[in-house]
C-alpha positions in Angstrom: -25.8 -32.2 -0.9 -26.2 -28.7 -1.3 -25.4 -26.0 -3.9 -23.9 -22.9 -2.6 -26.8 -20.4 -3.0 -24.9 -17.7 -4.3 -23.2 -19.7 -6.3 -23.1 -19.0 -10.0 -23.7 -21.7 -12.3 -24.8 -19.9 -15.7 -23.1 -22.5 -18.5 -22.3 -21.8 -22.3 -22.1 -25.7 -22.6 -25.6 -26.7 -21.4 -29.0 -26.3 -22.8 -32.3 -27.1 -23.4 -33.5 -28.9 -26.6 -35.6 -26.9 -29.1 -39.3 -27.3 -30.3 -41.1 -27.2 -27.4 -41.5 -29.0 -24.1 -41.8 -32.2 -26.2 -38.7 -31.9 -27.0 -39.6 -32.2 -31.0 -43.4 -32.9 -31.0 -43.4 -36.9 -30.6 -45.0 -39.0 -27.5 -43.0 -40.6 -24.9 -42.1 -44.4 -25.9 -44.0 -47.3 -23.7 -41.8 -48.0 -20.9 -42.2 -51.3 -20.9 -42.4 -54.2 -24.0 -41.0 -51.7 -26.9 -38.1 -49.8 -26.6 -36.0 -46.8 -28.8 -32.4 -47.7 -28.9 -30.0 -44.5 -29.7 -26.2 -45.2 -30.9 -24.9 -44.2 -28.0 -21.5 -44.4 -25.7 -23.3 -45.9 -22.7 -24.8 -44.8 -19.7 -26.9 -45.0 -16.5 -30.3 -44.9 -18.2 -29.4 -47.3 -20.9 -30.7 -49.9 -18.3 -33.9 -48.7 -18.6 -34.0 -49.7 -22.6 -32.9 -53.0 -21.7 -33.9 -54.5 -18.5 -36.8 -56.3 -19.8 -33.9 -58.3 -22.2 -32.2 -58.6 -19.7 -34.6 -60.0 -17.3 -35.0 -62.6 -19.9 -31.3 -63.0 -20.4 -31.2 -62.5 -23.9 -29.8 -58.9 -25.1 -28.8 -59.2 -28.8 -25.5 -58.0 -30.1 -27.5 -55.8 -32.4 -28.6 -54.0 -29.3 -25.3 -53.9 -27.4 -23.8 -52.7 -30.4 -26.1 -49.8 -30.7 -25.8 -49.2 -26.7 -22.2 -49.1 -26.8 -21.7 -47.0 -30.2 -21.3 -49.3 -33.0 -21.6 -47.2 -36.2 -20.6 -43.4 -34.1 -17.4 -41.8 -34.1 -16.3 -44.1 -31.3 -13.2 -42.6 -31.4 -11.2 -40.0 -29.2 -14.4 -38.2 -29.8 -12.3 -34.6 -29.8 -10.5 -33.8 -32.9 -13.8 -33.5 -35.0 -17.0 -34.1 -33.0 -20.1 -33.8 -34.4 -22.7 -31.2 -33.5 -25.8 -32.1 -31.9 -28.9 -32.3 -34.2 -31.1 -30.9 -31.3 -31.0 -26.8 -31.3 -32.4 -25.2 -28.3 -32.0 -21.9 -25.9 -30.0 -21.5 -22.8 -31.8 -22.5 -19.2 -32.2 -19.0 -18.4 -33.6 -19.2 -15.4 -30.6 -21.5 -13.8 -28.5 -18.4 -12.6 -27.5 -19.6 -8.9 -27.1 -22.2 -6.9 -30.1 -21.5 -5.4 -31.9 -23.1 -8.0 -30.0 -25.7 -8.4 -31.3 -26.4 -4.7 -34.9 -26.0 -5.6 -34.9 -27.1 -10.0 -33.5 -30.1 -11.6 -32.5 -29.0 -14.8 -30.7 -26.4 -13.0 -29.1 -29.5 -10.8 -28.0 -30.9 -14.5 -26.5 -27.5 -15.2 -24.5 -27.1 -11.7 -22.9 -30.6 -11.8 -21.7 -30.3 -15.3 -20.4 -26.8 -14.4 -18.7 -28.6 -11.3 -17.5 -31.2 -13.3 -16.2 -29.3 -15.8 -14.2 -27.1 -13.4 -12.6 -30.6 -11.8 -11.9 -32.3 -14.8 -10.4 -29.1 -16.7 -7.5 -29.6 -14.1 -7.2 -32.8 -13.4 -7.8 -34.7 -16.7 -4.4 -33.4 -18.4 -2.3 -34.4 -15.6 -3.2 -38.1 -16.6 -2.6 -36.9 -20.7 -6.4 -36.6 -21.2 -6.5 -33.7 -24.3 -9.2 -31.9 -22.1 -12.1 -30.7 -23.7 -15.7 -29.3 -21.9 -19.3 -31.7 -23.3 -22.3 -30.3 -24.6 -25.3 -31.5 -22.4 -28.5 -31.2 -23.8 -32.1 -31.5 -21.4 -35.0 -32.9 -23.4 -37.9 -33.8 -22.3 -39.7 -37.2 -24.3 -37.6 -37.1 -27.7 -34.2 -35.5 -29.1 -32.5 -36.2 -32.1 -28.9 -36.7 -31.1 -25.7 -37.5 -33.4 -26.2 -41.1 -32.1 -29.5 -41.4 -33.6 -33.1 -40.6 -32.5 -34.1 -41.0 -28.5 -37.0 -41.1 -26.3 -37.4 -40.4 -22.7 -37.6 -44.3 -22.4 -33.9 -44.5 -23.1 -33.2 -42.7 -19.8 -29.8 -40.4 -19.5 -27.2 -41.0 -22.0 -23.9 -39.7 -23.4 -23.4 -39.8 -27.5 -19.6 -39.6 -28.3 -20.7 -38.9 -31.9 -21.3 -35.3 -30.8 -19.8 -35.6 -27.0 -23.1 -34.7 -25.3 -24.7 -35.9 -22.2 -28.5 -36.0 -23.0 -30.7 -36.3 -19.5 -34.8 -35.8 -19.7 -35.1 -35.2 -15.6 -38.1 -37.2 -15.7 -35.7 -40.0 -14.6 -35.4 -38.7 -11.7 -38.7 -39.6 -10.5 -38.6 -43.0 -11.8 -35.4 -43.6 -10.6 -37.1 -43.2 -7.3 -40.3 -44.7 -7.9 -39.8 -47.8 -9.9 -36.2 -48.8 -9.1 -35.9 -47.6 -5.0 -33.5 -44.7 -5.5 -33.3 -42.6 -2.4 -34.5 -39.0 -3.5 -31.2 -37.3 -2.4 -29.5 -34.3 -4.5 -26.4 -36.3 -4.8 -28.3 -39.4 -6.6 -29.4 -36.6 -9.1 -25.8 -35.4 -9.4 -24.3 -39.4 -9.3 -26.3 -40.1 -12.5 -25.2 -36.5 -14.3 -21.0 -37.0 -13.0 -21.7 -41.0 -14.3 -22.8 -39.7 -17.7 -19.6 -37.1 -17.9 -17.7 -40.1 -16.6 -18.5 -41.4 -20.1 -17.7 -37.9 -22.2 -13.7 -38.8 -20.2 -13.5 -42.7 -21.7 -14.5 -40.7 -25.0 -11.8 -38.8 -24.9 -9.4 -41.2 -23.5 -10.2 -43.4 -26.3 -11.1 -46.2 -23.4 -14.2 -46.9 -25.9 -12.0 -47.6 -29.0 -11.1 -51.7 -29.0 -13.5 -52.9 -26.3 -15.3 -56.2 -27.3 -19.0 -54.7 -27.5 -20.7 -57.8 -28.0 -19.4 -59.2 -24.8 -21.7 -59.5 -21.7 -21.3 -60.5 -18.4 -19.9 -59.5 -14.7 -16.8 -59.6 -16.2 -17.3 -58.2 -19.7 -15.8 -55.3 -21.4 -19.4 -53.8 -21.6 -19.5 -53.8 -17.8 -15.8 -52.6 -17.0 -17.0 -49.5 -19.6 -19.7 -48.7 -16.8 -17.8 -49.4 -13.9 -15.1 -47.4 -14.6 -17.6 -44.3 -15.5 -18.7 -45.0 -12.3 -15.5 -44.3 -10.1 -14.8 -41.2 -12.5 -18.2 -40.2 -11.0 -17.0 -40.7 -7.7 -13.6 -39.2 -8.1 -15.9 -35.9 -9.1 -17.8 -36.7 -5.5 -14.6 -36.3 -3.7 -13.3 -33.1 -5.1 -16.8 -31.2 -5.7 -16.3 -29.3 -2.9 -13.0 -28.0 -3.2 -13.0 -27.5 -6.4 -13.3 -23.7 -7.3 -16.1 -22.6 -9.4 -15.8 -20.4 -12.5 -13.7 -17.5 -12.5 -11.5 -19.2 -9.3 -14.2 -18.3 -7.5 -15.6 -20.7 -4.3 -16.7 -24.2 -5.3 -20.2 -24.4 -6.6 -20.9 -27.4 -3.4 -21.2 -27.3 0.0 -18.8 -30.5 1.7 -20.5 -34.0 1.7 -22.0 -35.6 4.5 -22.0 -39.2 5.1 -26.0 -39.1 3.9 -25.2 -37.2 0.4 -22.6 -40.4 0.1 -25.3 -43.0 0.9 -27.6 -41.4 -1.7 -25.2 -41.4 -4.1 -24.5 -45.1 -3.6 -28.0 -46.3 -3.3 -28.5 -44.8 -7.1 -25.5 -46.7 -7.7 -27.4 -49.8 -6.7 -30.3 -48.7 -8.0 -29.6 -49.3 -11.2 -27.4 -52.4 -11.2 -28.6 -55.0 -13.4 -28.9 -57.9 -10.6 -31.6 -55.4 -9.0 -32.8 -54.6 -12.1 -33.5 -58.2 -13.2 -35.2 -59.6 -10.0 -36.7 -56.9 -8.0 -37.3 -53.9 -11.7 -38.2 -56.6 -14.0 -39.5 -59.6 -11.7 -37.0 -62.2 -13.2 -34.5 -64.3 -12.1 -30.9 -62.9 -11.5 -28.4 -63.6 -15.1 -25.1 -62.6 -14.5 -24.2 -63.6 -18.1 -26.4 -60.8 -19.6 -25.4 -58.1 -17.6 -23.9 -55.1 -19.5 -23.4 -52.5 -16.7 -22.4 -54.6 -13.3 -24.4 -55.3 -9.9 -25.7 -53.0 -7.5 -22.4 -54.1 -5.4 -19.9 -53.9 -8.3 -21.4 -50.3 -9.1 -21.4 -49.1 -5.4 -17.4 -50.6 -5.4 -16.4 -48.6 -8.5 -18.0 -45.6 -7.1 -16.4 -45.6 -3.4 -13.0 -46.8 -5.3 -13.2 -43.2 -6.7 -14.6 -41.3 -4.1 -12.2 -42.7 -1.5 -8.6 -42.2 -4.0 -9.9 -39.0 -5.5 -7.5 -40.5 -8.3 -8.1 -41.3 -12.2 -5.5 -43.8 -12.0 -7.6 -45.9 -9.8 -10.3 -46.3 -12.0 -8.7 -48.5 -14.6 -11.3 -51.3 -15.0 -9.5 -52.6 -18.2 -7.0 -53.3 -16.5 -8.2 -54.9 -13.2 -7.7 -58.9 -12.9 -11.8 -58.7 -11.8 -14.2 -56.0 -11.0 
C-alpha cells in the first residue's frame, strides 16, 4: 500500500497529545501481569489488556464492562460528545503523502483522512447522521473521556468523546510479539478497524448489546467483527475515493500483498492466536471477546469483497 506522494493529508481532526513525548509524564504499564483498563468502545488493542485473562479463560464482567463502555456515553455518541481530556498540537510535519510512506503517525493521519472522505459519503446513504472522529496519538499515557490509558492498552476508540487513541508503538509489537506482517496496510487495518468503531457509535450498534457476554458467538465478538468488515469496506474504496477538496484519492490501488497484510493483522490479533501461540495457553472459545484469527480475517474480506455497509451486520447474522 502506498500513499500518493503528493498527496495532501494535513487534518483539523487529528493530533498529537500534549505534555511531552510521554504523553503526560507517567511510565509505560508492564505489558504483562498488570494491566490499565480505559472505559472504552472497543478495539484492536484492547487484546493486548486482556490476553493474559484470556489465556486463563477467566475475563471478569468488571473488565468487559469497562472494555466495552459500561459507565461512557454509550450512546449515538453524536448529539453531545465529550471533548477529549488530552490537549495537544497539530502533527505538523504530516503534510503529504510522502510521509505517510516514510512516518507512522503520519500513516494514522492519512487513513483517518481517507476514511473520513469514504465514510462522509457513504455513511448517510445507510441513515448514519455522519459526523468526522477526533484521533488523538499518544505515546505511553493519555487521559481520555473514557478514563486514564497507557500504551499497554494498545489502540482504542472512546465513544465518550468519539476519538480513536493509537500510541504507534503497537506497531512494532504487533509485529514482534504477535507475527503481524510489517505491511502499510496492517498499519492502516488497525487505524480503519478503530474508525470502524467511531461508525457502531454513531449507529447506536453499541446501545443494547449484552456486554457481559463472551464467546465466538457473543455480542462482544459480533461488536468486533463487524468493525472489522467496516474496515474492510474502507479497504475497497480507499483508492477511489477522492481526497480533500475532490481532489485524487490519498492511496495508490491495492495489490493482492497490501490485502494479505491486512488480513494477517487481522489474524494477528484474534484471540485463538492470542491465547495459544501470544499467551502460551490453551485455546477458550468461551472467553473470547473479539473472534478468531479466521472469524476476523471473514469479517474483513466480507467488507472488502461487497464494498457495502449492509453486509456487515453481525447482529443480525444466524453465526459469525
Amino acid at each position: 500500500m502506498t500513499f500518493d506522494p503528493n498527496a495532501d493529508i494535513r487534518s483539523d481532526n487529528v493530533r498529537r497529545a500534549g505534555g511531552g513525548s510521554s504523553g503526560g509524564g507517567f511510565p509505560r504499564g508492564p505489558r504483562r501481569g498488570r494491566v490499565a483498563i480505559p472505559m472504552t468502545g472497543g478495539g484492536i488493542g484492547i487484546t493486548l489488556v486482556v490476553f493474559v485473562l484470556a489465556a486463563t479463560g477467566v475475563i471478569p464482567a468488571s473488565v468487559l464492562d469497562s472494555l466495552l463502555g459500561a459507565g461512557s456515553a454509550t450512546g449515538s455518541g453524536y448529539e453531545q460528545p465529550v471533548q477529549p481530556h488530552t490537549r495537544g498540537g497539530a502533527l505538523t510535519e504530516c503534510r503529504t503523502g510522502a510521509d505517510a510512506n516514510r512516518n507512522d503517525d503520519c500513516l494514522v493521519q492519512a487513513t483517518v483522512e481517507s476514511a473520513d472522505g469514504l465514510w462522509s459519503r457513504i455513511a448517510p446513504a445507510a441513515g448514519i447522521k455522519f459526523r468526522e472522529p477526533q484521533t488523538v496519538i499518544f505515546s505511553r499515557q493519555v487521559a481520555t473521556a473514557c478514563g486514564n490509558a497507557t500504551s499497554a492498552t494498545g489502540p482504542f476508540y472512546c465513544p465518550a468523546d468519539s476519538t480513536i487513541y493509537i500510541d504507534t508503538s503497537f506497531y512494532r509489537e504487533l509485529q514482534a510479539r504477535f507475527g503481524s506482517s510489517s505491511g502499510q496496510l496492517a498499519k492502516s487495518y488497525v487505524v480503519a478497524h478503530e474508525y470502524g468503531h467511531h461508525i457502531q457509535n454513531l449507529q447506536g450498534a453499541m446501545r443494547g448489546i449484552n456486554r457481559r457476554s463472551t464467546g465466538p458467538q457473543s455480542d462482544a465478538v459480533r461488536l468486533e467483527l463487524q468493525a472489522d468488515c467496516y474496515a474492510g469496506v474502507w479497504a475497497r474504496h480507499a483508492a477511489s475515493t477522492p481526497g480533500p477538496g475532490n481532489s485524487a484519492p490519498l492511496l495508490k490501488p491495492l495489490t493482492k500483498k497490501d490485502v494479505q497484510d491486512a488480513l494477517s493483522a487481522a489474524a494477528a490479533v484474534g484471540d485463538d492466536h492470542i491465547q495459544k501461540d501470544v499467551a502460551g495457553g490453551q485455546v477458550q472459545p468461551e472467553s473470547w471477546t473479539h473472534g478468531s484469527s479466521q472469524q476476523r480475517q471473514r469479517w474483513f474480506i466480507t467488507g472488502y469483497n461487497s464494498g457495502e455497509i449492509r453486509t456487515c451486520d453481525t447482529f443480525s447474522a444466524d453465526r459469525v
